[in-house]
C-alpha positions in Angstrom: 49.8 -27.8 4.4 50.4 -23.9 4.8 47.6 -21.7 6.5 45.7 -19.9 3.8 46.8 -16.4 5.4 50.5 -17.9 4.2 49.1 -18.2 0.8 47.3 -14.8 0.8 50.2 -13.0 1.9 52.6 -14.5 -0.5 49.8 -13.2 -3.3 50.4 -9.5 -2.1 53.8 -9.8 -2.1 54.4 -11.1 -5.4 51.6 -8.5 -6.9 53.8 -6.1 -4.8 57.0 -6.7 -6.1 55.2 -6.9 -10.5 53.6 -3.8 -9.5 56.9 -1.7 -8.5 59.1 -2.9 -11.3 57.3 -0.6 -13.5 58.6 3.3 -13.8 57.8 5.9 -11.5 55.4 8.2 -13.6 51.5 7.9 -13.5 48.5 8.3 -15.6 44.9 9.1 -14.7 43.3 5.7 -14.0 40.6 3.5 -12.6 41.8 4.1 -9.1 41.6 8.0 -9.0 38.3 7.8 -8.9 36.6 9.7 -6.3 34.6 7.5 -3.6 33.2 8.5 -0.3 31.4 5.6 1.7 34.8 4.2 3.0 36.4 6.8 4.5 33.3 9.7 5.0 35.7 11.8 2.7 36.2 12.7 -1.0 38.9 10.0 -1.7 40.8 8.4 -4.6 40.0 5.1 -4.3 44.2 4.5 -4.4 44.5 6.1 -0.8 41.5 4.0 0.7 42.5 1.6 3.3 39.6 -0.7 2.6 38.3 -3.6 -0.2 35.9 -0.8 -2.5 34.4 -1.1 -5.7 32.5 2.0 -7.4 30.1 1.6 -10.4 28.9 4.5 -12.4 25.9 4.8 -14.4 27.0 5.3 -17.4 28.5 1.5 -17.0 25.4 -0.1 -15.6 23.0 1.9 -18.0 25.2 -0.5 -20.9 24.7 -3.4 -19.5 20.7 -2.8 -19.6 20.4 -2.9 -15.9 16.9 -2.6 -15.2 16.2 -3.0 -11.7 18.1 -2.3 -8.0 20.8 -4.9 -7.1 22.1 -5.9 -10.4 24.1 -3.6 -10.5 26.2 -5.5 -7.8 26.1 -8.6 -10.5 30.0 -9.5 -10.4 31.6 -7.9 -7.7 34.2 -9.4 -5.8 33.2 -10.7 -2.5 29.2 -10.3 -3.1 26.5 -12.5 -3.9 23.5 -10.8 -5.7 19.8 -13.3 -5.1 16.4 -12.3 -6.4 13.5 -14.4 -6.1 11.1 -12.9 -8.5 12.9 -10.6 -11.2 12.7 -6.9 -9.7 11.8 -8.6 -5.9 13.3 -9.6 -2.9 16.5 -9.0 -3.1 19.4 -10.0 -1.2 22.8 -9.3 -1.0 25.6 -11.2 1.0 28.7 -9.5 1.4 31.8 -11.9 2.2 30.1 -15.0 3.1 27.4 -13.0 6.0 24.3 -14.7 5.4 21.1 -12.7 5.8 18.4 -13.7 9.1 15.7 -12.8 7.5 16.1 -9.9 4.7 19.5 -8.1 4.3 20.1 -7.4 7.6 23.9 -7.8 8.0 24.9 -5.0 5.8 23.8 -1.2 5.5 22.4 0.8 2.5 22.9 4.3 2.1 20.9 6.9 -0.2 23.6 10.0 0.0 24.9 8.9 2.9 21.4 8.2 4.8 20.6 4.9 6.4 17.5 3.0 4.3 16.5 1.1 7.4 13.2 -0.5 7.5 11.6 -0.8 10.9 12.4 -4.3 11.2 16.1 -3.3 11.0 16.3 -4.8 7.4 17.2 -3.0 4.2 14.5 -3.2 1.6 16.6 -2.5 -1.3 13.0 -2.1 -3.9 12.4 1.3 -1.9 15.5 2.8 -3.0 14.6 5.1 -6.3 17.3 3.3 -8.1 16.0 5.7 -11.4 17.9 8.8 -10.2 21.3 6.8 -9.2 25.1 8.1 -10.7 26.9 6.2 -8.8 27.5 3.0 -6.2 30.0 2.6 -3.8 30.7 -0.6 -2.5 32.7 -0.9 0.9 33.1 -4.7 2.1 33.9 -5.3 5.2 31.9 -4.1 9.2 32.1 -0.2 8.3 29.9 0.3 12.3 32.6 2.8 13.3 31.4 4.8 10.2 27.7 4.1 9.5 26.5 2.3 13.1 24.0 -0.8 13.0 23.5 -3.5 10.6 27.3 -2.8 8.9 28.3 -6.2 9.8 29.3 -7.0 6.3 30.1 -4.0 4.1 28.1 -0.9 3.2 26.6 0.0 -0.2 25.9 4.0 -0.6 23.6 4.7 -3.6 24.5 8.7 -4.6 22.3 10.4 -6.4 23.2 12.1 -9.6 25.3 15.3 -10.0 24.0 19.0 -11.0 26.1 20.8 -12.7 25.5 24.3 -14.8 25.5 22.4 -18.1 22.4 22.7 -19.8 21.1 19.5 -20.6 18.0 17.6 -21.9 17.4 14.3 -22.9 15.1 11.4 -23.5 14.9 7.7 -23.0 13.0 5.0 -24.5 13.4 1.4 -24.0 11.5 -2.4 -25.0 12.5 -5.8 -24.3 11.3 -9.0 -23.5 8.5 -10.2 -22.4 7.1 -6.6 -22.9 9.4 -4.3 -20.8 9.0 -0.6 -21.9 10.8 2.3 -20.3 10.6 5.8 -21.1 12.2 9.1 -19.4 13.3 12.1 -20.0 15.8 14.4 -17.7 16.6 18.1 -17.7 18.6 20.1 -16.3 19.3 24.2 -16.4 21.0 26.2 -14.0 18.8 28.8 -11.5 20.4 32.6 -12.2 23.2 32.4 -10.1 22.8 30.8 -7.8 22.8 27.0 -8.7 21.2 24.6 -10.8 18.2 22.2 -10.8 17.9 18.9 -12.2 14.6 16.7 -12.4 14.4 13.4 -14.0 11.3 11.3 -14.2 10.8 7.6 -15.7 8.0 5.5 -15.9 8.5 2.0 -16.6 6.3 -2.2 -17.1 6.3 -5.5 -18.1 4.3 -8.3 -18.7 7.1 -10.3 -16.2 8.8 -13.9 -17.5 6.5 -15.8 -15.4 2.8 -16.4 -14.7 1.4 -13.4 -13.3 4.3 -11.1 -12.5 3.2 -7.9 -14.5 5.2 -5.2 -12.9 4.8 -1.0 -13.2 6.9 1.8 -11.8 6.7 5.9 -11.9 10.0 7.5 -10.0 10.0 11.6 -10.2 13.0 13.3 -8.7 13.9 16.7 -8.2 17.8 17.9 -7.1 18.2 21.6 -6.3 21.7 23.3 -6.1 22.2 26.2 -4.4 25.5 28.2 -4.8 24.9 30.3 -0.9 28.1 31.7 -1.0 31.8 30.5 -2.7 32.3 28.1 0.2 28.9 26.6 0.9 26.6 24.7 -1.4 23.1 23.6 -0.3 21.9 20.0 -2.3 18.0 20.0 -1.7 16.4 16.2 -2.9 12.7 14.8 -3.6 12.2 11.7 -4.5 8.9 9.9 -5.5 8.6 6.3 -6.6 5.5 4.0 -6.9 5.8 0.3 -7.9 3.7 -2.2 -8.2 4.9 -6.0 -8.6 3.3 -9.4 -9.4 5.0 -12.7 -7.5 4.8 -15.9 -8.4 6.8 -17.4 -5.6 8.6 -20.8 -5.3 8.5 -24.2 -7.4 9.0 -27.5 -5.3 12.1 -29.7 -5.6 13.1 -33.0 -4.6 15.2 -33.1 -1.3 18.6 -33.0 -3.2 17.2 -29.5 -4.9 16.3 -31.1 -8.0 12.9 -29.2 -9.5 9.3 -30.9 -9.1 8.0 -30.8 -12.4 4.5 -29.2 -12.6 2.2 -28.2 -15.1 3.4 -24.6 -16.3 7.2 -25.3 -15.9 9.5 -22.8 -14.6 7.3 -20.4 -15.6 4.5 -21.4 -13.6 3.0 -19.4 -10.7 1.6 -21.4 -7.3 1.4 -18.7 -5.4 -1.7 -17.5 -3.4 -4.0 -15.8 -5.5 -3.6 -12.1 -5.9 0.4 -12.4 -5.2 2.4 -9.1 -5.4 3.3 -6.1 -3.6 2.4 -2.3 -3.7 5.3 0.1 -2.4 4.8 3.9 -2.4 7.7 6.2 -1.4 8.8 9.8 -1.0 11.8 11.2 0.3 13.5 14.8 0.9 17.1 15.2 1.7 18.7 18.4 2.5 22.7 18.5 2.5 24.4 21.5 3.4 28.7 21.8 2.6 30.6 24.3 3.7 34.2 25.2 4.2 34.2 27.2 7.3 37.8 28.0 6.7 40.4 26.5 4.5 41.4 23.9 6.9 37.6 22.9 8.2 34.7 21.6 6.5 31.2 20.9 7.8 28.5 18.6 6.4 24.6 18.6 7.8 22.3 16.3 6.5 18.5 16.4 7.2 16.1 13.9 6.2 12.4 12.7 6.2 10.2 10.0 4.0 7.3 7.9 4.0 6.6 5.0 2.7 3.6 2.7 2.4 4.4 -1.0 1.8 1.6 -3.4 1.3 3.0 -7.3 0.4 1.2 -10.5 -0.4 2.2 -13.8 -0.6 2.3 -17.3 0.2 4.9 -19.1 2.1 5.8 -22.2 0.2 5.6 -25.4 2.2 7.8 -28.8 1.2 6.0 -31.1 -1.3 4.7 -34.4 -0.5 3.9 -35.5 -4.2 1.4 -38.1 -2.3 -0.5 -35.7 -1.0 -1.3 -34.2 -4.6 -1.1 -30.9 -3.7 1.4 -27.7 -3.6 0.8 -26.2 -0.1 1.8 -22.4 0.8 0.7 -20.2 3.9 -1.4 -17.4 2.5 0.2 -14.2 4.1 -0.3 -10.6 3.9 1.7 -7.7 5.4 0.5 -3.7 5.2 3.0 -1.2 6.9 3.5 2.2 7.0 6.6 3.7 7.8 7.8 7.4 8.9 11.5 8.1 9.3 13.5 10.9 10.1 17.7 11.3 10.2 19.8 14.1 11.0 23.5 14.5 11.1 26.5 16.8 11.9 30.0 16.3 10.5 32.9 18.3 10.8 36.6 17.8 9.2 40.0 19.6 10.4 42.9 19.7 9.3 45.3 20.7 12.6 48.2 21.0 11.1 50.4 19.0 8.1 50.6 16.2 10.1 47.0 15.9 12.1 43.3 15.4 10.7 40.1 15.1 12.9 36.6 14.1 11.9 34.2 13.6 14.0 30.2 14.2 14.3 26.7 13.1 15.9 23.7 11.9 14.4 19.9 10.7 15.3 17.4 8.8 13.6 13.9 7.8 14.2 11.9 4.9 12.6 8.2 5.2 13.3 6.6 1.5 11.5 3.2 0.3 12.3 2.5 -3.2 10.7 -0.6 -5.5 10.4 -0.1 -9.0 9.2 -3.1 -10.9 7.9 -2.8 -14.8 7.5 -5.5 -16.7 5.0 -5.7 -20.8 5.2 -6.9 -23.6 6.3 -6.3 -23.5 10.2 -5.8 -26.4 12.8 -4.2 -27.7 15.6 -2.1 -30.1 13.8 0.3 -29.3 10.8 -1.9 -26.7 8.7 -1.2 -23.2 9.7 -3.1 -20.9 7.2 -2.5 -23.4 4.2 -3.6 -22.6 1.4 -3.6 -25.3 -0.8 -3.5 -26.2 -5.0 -4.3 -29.6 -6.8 -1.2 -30.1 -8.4 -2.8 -31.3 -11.8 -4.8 -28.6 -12.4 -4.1 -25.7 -9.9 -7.5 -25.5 -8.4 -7.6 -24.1 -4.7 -8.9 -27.0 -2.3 -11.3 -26.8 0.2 -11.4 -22.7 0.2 -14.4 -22.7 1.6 -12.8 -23.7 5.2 -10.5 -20.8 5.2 -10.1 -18.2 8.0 -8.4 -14.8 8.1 -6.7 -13.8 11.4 -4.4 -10.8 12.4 -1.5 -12.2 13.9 0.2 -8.7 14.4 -1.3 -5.0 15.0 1.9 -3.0 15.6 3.2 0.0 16.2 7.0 0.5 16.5 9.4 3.2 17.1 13.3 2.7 17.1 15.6 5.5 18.0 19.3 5.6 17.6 21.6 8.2 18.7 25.4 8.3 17.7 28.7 9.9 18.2 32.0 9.3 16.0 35.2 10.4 15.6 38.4 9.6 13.6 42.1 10.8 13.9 44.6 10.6 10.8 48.2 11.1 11.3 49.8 12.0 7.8 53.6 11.5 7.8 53.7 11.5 4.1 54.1 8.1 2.7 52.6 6.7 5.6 48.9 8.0 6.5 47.1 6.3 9.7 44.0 6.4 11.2 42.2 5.3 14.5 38.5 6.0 15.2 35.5 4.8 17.0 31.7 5.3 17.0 29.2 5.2 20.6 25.9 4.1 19.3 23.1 4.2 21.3 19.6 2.5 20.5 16.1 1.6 21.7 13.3 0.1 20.6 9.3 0.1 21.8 6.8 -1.9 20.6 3.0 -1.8 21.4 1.3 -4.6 20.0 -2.3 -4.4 19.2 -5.1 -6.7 19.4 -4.4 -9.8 17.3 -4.3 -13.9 17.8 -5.3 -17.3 15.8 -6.6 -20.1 16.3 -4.5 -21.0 19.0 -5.9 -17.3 20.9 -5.8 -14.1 21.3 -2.6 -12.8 21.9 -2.7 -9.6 24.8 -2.2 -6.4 24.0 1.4 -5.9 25.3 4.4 -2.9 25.0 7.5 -3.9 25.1 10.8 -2.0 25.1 14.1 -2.6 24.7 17.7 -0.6 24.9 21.5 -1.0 24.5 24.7 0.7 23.3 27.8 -0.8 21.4 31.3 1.0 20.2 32.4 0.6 17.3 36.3 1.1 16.8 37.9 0.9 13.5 42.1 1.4 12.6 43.7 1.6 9.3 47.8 1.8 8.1 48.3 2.9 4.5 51.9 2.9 2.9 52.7 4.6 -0.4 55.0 2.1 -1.4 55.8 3.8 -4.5 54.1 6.1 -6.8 52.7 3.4 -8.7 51.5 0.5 -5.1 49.9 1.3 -2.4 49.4 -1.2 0.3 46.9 -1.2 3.9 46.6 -2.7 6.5 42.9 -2.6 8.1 40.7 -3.4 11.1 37.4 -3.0 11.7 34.7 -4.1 13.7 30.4 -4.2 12.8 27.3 -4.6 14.9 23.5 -5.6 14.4 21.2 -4.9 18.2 19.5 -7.5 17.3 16.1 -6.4 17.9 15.3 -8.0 14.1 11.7 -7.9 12.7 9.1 -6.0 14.2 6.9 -9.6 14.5 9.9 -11.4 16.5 10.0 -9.0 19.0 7.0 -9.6 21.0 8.6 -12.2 23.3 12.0 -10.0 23.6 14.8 -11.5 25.2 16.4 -8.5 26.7 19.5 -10.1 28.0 20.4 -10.5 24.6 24.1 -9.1 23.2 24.4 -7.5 20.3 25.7 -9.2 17.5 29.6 -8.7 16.8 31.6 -8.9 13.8 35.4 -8.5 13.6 37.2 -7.9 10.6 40.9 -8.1 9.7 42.2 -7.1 5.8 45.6 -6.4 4.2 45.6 -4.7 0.1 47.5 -3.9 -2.8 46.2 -1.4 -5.4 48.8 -0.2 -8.1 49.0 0.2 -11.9 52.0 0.2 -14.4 53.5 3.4 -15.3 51.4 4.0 -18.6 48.2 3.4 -16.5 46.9 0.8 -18.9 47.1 -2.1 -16.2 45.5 -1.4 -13.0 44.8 -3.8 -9.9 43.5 -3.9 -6.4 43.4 -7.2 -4.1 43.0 -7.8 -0.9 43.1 -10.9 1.7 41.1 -10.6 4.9 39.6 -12.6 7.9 36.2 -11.6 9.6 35.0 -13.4 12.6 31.1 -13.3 14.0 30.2 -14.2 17.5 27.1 -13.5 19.1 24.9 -14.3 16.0 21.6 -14.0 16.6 19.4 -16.3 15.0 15.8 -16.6 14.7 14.1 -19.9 15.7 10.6 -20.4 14.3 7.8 -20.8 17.4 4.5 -21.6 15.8 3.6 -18.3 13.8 6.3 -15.9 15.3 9.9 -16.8 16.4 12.3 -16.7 19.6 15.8 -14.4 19.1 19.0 -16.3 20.7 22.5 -15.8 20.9 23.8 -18.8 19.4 26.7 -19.5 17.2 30.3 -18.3 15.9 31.0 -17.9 11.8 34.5 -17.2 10.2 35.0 -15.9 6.6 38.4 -15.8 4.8 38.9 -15.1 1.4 40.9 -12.6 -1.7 38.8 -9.7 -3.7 40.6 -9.1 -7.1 39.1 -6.4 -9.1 41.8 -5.6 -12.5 41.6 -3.9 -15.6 43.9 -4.0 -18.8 44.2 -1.3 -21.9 45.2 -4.0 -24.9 45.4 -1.2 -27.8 43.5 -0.2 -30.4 40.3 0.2 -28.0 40.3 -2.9 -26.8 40.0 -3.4 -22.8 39.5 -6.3 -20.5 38.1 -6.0 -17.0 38.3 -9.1 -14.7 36.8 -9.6 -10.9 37.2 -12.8 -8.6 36.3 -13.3 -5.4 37.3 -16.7 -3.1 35.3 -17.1 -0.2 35.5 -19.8 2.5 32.4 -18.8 5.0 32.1 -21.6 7.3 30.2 -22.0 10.6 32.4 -22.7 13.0 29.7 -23.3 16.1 26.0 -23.4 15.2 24.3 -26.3 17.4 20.9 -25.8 18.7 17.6 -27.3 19.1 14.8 -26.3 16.8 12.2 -25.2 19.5 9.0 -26.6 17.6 9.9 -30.0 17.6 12.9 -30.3 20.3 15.1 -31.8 17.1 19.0 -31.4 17.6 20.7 -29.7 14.5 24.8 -29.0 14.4 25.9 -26.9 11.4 29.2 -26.9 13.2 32.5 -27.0 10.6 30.0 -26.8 7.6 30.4 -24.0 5.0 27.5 -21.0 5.0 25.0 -22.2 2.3 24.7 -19.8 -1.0 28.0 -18.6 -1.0 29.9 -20.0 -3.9 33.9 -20.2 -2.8 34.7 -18.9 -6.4 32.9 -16.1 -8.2 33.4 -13.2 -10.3 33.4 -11.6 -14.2 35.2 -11.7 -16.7 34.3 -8.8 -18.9 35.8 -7.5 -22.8 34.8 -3.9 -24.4 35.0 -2.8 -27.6 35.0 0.5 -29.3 35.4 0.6 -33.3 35.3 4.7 -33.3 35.5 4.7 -37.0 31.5 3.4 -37.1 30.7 4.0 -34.4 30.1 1.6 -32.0 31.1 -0.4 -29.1 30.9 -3.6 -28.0 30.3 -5.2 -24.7 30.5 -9.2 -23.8 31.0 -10.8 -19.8 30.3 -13.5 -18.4 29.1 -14.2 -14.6 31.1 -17.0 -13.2 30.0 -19.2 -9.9 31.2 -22.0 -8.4 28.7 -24.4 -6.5 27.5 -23.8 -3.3 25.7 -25.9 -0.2 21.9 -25.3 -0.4 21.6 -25.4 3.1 22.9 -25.8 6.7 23.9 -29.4 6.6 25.8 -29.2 3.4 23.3 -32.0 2.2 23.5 -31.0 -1.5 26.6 -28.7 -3.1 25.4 -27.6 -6.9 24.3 -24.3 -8.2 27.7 -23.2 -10.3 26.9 -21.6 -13.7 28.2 -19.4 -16.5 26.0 -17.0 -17.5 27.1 -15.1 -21.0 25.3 -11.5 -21.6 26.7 -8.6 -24.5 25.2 -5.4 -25.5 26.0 -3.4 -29.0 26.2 0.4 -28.4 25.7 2.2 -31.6 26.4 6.4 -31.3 23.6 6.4 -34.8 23.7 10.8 -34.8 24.8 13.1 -33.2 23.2 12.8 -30.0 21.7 9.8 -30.0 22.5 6.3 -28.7 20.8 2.9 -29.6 22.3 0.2 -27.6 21.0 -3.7 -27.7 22.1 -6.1 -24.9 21.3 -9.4 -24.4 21.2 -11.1 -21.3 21.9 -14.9 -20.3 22.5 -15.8 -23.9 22.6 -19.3 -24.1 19.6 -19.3 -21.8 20.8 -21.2 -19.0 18.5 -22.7 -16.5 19.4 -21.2 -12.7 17.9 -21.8 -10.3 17.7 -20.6 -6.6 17.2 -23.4 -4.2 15.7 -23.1 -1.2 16.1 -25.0 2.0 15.5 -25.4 5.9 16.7 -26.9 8.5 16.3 -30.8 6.8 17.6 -29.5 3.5 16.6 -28.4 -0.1 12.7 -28.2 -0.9 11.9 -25.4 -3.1 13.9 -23.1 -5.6 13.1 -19.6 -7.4 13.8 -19.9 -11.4 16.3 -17.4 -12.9 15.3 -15.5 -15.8 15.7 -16.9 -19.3 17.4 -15.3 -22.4 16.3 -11.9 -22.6 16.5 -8.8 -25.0 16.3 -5.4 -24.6 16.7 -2.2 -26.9 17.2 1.4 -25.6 17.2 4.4 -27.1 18.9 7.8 -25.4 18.5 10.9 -27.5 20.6 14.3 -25.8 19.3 17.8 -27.4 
């Protein structure tokens, strides 16, 4: 049997070889489209050497996208979970699984790191109201964007001023009660610029018990004009949400669901579930071209946010024991942060381009964890439990609070990069590197259970890691491109701000090494368009976190390989009739992970078994229609998975589904837009199943068939 990087390679050169038979003339498509994440610079995504996908708004808005992350829904290469619908989510890019919450890949808001202080990315924070556009960048990106990029990088980019005056309104109602309402101008300031401010309010009653949900978002974008060659971008944000949970459901040890009174739609969690996030930001951006052949870029940036979460921990179901068992939990955090940065592009000469820069950030986080249960010295840690029959709390009246963490945190990270691209006309390369450097300290207040007080203790924590990344792109013609990429990601490890009182510091970071080879190319009339791309990424060093009574212990433990092709293609058929198709095949497998699970001394070997959650074969298969003489235009796509392993041990493989969604976009005046979309239309059951170390026990329903109408009036 042939290696797979045999079969991958013949793919490339057959697409190649299609591709260049076509005549040498071009029309505007797909892949002019401007993109920044991957390469730091205004680029066609044609001349990136890297696996990039960009969504605008104007595509998600159609598709009824209501809340952060599902806009990723579909994407080659990434796997989009929720837990409760607007919560918790998580994104895996090529097969990377998450430690705890998103922490192998970064997020960007304009080119600023959203890092949490427990080196996580809390994608709910984002103000996903005042987004135009998403790039996508799989693959470690650390020689561009530092810690955490083990995976790929997603950069959320606010929207555009421009001088056009422009008002408009939005309404919106769905299922299960959803409204939405906003409205958006924009005017320009003398000038000297424009302004644009946006605000949207937004609820629902949620599809389960008890997960009523509101949001406010305001956002202001000031454009200044300060001379012909320098613009300065100034950017508040403020968002407010509040969000019910109703947690996990029990299944069987194979994954299959417990049933309960209240179904899927049931809540068990702890009374009160939910979480309260409060957020502002200000960005400043300054551009300017200092001369014809150099650019500069400064970013400044502050925000706040307060972040209060409650639930309960769901524990595996004994059905003999007649009750559904969770550790109450709540978290309250406040966190400061503050980013600055310094970029600067040259051009030498015809053939020579530098860019290089500094930046520094500072995350200031101070936590307190509160646990609620019944407490003892055997298997109850804070349990909080419900008779299964009727879902009456049990023995409440024996239940103690505690504090198990009083923290205050600060991480700093300084950086320098730099890049050099030799241009010799068809062929471009590049070489670069990036010299992080990062520290954490922790001071941990009075806290303790019933086990005892824990001391009050600081504890600190440094390293540095460089991050080098190289790149070949040939112009094979004026229709294909082709690259050839490496590129390497790193996470310090220093995880959650609760795993890091018992600090390891001989630690390494963790280290991610990425190879990739792509095609992108289009006929000469522009109406077919393609990209793919094979690659291989390699982890080593992976930290993992081992639970240790009510905290954890951080080792180095463990290699994981990922190999796989990202499609992403598009086809004009005439007469307004397109068809867009994604697929992603991903093989993540574990290629050492033995250890011993430190509570209870158990042996576990993951070793040769395949990453659980990440399906082998994904993607969409999407079909729009316009009908100008109406007019309207109609959407239908369908989300394809394959099955997946629930957990480590590969115990149970199941999970694939098709889920069918289409929206009707009717222009009804001038100026105003009513479009309907419907989502999972043959209301398929999903489920997300969730497992430990001994397999599947508990699962997170999927939304059900859902509706929703929105109106967009422009005056």
């Amino acid at each position: 049997m042939k290696h797979p990087a045999y079969r991958y390679a013949r793919i490339l050169s057959a697409t190649t070889a299609l591709l260049a038979l076509s005549l040498p003339a071009m029309a505007e498509t797909a892949l002019d489209e401007i993109v920044v994440t991957a390469t730091r610079r205004a680029t066609a995504i044609r001349d990136v050497p890297a696996s990039v996908s960009r969504v605008d708004r104007n595509d998600f808005e159609a598709k009824a996208t209501r809340f952060i992350g599902e806009e990723l829904r579909g994407l080659p290469g990434l796997v989009v979970k929720t837990n409760d619908q607007g919560t918790y989510t998580d994104i895996t890019i090529r097969g990377v699984p998450n430690r705890v919450h998103n922490d192998t890949i970064t997020v960007l808001m304009d080119g600023v790191p959203f890092v949490t202080g427990d080196d996580e990315v809390d994608l709910e924070q984002l103000p996903f109201g005042v987004v135009g556009q998403v790039d996508v960048v799989r693959g470690p990106t650390s020689a561009l964007y530092g810690r955490g990029a083990i995976a790929g990088t997603i950069n959320y980019i606010t929207r555009e001023v421009t001088d056009e005056p422009l008002s408009q309104a939005q309404a919106g109602y769905g299922s299960h009660d959803w409204w939405n309402a906003a409205a958006m101008v924009q005017r320009a300031t003398g000038d000297v610029g424009a302004i644009l401010i946006s605000a949207q309010a937004q609820g629902a009653d949620g599809w389960r018990d008890r997960t009523d949900r509101e949001e406010q978002t305001l956002f202001v974008k000031q454009r200044l004009d300060l001379t012909e060659a320098t613009t300065l971008n100034l950017t508040g944000t403020y968002v407010n949400t509040e969000q019910g949970l109703a947690g996990e459901l029990p299944t069987d040890a194979n994954g299959i669901p417990v049933a309960l009174p209240g179904g899927r739609k049931g809540n068990w969690n702890q009374d009160g579930a939910g979480f309260d996030k409060r957020m502002w930001t200000g960005t400043a951006m300054l551009s300017s071209a200092v001369t014809d052949d150099v650019t500069s870029t400064t970013r400044l940036h502050a925000r706040h946010a307060n972040t209060a979460g409650r639930q309960g921990f769901f524990n595996p179901y004994d059905p003999a024991s007649g009750t559904v068992n969770f550790t109450g939990f709540r978290v309250d955090g406040s966190t400061d942060t503050y980013f600055a940065e310094q970029q600067v592009d040259a051009r030498l000469d015809d053939t020579w381009r530098v860019l290089a820069g500094v930046s520094a950030e500072q995350v200031e986080a101070h936590h307190i964890e509160t646990w609620t249960g019944e407490f003892d010295f055997g298997p109850r840690f804070y349990t909080q439990r419900r008779n299964a029959q009727t879902g009456a709390h049990v023995d409440a009246n024996i239940w103690q609070s505690d504090y198990l963490l009083n923290a205050n945190a600060r991480n700093r990270t300084q950086a320098a990069f730099a890049q050099v691209d030799g241009d010799w006309g068809d062929v471009v390369a590049s070489i670069g590197a990036r010299l992080d450097r990062f520290q954490r300290k922790v001071h941990y207040g009075p806290s303790g259970s019933g086990y005892g007080p824990d001391p009050e203790v600081t504890v600190k924590d440094s390293d540095s890691h460089i991050s080098p990344k190289a790149s070949l792109r040939w112009r094979v013609s004026d229709l294909v491109t082709a690259y050839a990429a490496f590129g390497e990601g790193f996470s310090p490890g220093f995880g959650p701000i609760w795993s890091f009182r018992n600090r390891n510091k001989d630690l390494n970071p963790e280290i991610a090494r990425n190879i990739e080879g792509g095609l992108k190319g289009q006929t000469a009339d522009g109406r077919f368009t393609a990209s793919i791309t094979a690659y291989q990424l390699r982890r080593s060093d992976l930290l993992q976190l081992l639970p240790v009574g009510g905290s954890a212990r951080t080792i180095n433990n463990g290699r994981q390989r990922s190999r796989g092709v990202e499609v992403e293609a598009s086809a004009d058929l005439g007469n307004g009739t397109a068809l867009n198709l994604t697929y992603g095949f991903t093989e993540a497998i574990w290629t050492e992970n033995a250890f011993l699970e430190p509570d209870t001394n158990r042996p576990f070997d993951f070793t040769g078994k395949d990453v659980a959650g990440v399906p082998r074969h994904a993607g969409r298969v999407e079909i729009v229609q316009a009908v100008p003489d109406v007019p309207v235009t109609l959407r239908a796509w369908a989300d394809i998975s394959g099955d997946y392993a629930y957990d480590g041990a590969n115990s149970r493989k199941a999970g694939g589904y098709m889920l069918a969604n289409a929206a009707i976009t009717w222009a009804a005046l001038d100026g105003l837009d009513l479009t309907l979309t419907g989502r999972n239309l043959f209301d398929r059951k999903v489920n997300n199943v969730v497992a430990n170390n001994d397999g599947p026990f508990a699962y997170f329903p999927q939304p059900p068939r859902e509706w929703v109408l929105t109106g967009t009036v422009r005056f």
